[in-house]
Backbone as numpy.savetxt, mean C-alpha at the origin, in Angstrom:
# Nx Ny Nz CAx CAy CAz Cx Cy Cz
17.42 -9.22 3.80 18.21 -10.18 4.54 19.61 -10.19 3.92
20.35 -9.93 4.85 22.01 -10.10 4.32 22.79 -11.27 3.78
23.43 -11.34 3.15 24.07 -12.67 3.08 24.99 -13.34 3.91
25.23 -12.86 4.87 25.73 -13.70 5.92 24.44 -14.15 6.76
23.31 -13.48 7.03 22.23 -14.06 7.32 21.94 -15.42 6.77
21.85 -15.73 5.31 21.51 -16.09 4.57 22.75 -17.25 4.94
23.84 -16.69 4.70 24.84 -18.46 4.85 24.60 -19.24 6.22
24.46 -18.41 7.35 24.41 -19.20 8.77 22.78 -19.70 8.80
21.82 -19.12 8.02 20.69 -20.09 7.75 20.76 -21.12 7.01
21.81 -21.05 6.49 22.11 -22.31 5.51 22.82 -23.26 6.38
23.45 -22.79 7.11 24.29 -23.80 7.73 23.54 -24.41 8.84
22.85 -23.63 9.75 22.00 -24.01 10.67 21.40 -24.94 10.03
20.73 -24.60 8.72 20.06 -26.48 8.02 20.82 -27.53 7.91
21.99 -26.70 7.32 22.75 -28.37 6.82 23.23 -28.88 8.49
23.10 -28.14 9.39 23.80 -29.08 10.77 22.54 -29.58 11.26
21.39 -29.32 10.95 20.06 -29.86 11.14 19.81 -31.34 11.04
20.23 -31.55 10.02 19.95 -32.85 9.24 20.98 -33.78 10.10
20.04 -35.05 9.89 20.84 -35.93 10.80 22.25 -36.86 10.39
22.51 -37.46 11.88 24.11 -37.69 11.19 24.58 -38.68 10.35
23.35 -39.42 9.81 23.44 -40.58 8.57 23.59 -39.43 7.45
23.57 -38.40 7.06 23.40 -37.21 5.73 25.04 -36.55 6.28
25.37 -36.56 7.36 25.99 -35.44 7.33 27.44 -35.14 6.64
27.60 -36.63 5.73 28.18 -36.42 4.69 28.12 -35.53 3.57
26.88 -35.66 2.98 26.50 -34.57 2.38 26.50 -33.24 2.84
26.62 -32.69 3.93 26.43 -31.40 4.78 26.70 -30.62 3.60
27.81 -30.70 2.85 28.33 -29.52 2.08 27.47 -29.16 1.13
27.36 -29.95 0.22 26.31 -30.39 -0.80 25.08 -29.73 -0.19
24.27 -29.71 0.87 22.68 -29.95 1.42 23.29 -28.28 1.66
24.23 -27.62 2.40 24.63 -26.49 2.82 24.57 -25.61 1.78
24.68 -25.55 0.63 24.92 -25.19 -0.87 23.65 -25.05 -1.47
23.12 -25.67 -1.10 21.89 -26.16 -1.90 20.23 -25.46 -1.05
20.75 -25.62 0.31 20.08 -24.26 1.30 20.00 -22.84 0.90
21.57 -22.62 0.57 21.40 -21.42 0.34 21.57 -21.27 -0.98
21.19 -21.37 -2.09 20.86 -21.55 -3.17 19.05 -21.21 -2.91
18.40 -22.02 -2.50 16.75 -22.26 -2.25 16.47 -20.77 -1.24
17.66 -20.58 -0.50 17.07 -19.39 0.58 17.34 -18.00 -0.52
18.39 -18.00 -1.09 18.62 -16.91 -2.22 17.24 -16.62 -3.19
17.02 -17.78 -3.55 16.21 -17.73 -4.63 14.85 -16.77 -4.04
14.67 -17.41 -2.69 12.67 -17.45 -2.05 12.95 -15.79 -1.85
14.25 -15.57 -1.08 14.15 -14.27 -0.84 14.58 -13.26 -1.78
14.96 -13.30 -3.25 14.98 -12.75 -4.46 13.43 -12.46 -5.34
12.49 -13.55 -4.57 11.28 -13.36 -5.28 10.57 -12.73 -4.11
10.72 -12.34 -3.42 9.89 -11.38 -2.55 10.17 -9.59 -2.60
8.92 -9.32 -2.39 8.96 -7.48 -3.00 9.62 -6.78 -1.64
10.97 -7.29 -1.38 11.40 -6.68 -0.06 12.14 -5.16 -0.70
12.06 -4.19 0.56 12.89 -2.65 0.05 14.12 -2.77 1.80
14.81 -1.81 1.34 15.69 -1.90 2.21 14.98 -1.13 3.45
15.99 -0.91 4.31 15.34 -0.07 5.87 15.48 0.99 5.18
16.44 1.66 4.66 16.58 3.10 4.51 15.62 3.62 3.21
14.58 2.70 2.41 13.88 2.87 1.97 12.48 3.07 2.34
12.67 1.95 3.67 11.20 2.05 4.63 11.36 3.45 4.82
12.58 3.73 5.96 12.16 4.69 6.74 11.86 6.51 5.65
12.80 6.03 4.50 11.80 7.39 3.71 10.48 7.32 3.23
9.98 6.85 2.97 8.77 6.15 2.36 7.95 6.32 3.99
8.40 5.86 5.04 7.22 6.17 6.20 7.57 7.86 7.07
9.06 8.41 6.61 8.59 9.94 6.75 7.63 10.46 5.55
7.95 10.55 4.48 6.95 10.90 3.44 5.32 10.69 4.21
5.42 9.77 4.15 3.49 9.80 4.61 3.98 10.38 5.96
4.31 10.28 6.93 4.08 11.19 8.12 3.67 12.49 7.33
4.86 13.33 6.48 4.51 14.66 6.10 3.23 14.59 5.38
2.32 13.96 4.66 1.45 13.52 3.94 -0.12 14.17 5.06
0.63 12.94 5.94 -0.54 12.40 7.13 -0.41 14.27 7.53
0.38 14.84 7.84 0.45 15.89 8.28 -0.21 17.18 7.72
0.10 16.96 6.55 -0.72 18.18 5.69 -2.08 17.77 5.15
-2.51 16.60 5.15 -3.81 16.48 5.54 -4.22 16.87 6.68
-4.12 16.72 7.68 -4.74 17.12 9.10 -4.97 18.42 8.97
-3.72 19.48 8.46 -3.72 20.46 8.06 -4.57 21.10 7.23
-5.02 20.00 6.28 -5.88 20.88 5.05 -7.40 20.54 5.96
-7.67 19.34 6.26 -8.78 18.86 6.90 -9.34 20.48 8.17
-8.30 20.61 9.03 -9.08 21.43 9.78 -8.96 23.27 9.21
-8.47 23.52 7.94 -8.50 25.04 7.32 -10.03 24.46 6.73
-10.34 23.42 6.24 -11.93 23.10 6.01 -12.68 23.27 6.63
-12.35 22.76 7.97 -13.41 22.89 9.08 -13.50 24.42 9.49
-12.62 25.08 9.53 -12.23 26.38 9.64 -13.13 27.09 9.01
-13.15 27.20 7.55 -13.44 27.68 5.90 -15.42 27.85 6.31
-15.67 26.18 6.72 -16.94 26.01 6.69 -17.54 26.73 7.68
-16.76 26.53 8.79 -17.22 27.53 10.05 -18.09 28.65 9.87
-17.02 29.22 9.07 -17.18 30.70 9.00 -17.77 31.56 7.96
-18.61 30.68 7.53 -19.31 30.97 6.00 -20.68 31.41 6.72
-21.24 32.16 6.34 -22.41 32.37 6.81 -23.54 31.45 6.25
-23.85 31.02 5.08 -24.77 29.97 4.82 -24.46 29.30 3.78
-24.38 27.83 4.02 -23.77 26.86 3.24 -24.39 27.29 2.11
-23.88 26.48 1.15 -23.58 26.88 -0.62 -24.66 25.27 -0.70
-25.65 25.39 -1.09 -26.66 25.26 -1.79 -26.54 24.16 -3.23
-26.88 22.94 -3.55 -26.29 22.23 -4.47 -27.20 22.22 -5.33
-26.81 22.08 -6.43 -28.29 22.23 -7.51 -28.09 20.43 -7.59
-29.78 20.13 -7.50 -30.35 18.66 -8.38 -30.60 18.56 -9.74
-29.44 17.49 -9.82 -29.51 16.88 -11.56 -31.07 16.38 -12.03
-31.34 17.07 -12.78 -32.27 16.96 -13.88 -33.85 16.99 -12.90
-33.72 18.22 -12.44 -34.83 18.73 -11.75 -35.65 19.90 -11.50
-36.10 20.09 -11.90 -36.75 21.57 -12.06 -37.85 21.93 -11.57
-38.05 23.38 -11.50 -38.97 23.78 -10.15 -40.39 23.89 -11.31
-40.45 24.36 -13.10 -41.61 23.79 -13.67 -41.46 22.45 -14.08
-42.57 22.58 -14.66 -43.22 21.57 -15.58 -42.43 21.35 -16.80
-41.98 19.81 -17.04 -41.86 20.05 -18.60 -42.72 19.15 -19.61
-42.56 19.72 -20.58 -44.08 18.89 -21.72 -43.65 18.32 -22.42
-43.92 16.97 -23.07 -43.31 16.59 -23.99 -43.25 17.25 -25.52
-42.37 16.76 -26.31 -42.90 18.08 -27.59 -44.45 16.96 -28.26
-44.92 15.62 -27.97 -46.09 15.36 -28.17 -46.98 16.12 -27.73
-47.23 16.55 -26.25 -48.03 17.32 -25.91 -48.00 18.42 -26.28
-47.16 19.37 -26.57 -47.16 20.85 -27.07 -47.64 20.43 -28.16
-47.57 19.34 -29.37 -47.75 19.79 -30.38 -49.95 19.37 -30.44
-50.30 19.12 -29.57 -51.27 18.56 -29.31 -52.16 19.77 -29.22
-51.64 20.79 -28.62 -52.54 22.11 -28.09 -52.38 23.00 -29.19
């Protein structure tokens, strides 16, 4: 938000207030934008020309994903038989404890 934004929101308040205050106008006008400075100093705002790089970046992002996503689909296509995952801590024998081996 600009600071002329920022003063004619200030002023729009101080002409707000009714006409028993509007002595104070200056004072209450000051003091608006003082409170509007502050609220909008503590907010995580970026400029436009920061948006709009920050939302080409992910377009190109978004883009070379799509890209990598379908050379996958591609990749997998054309494999003749999927690749096979080995199971953690599983085996096709038997195992013995070393109690039992030492038993026999």
């Amino acid at each position: 938000m600009s600071i002329d934004s920022i003063d004619k929101l200030a002023k729009a308040l101080a002409e707000a207030v009714p006409q028993g205050l509007r002595s104070v106008s200056d004072d209450l006008e000051k003091n608006f934008r003082g409170v509007l400075q502050s609220g909008i100093g503590k907010l995580d705002l970026v400029t436009r020309e920061e948006f709009d790089v920050q939302e080409s970046v992910l377009a190109r992002t978004r883009e070379n994903l799509e890209a990598l996503e379908a050379r996958l689909v591609n990749l997998e296509s054309t494999t003749s038989k999927p690749v096979a995952k080995k199971a953690k801590g599983k085996s096709k024998g038997k195992k013995v404890s070393k109690k039992a081996s030492k038993k026999k």
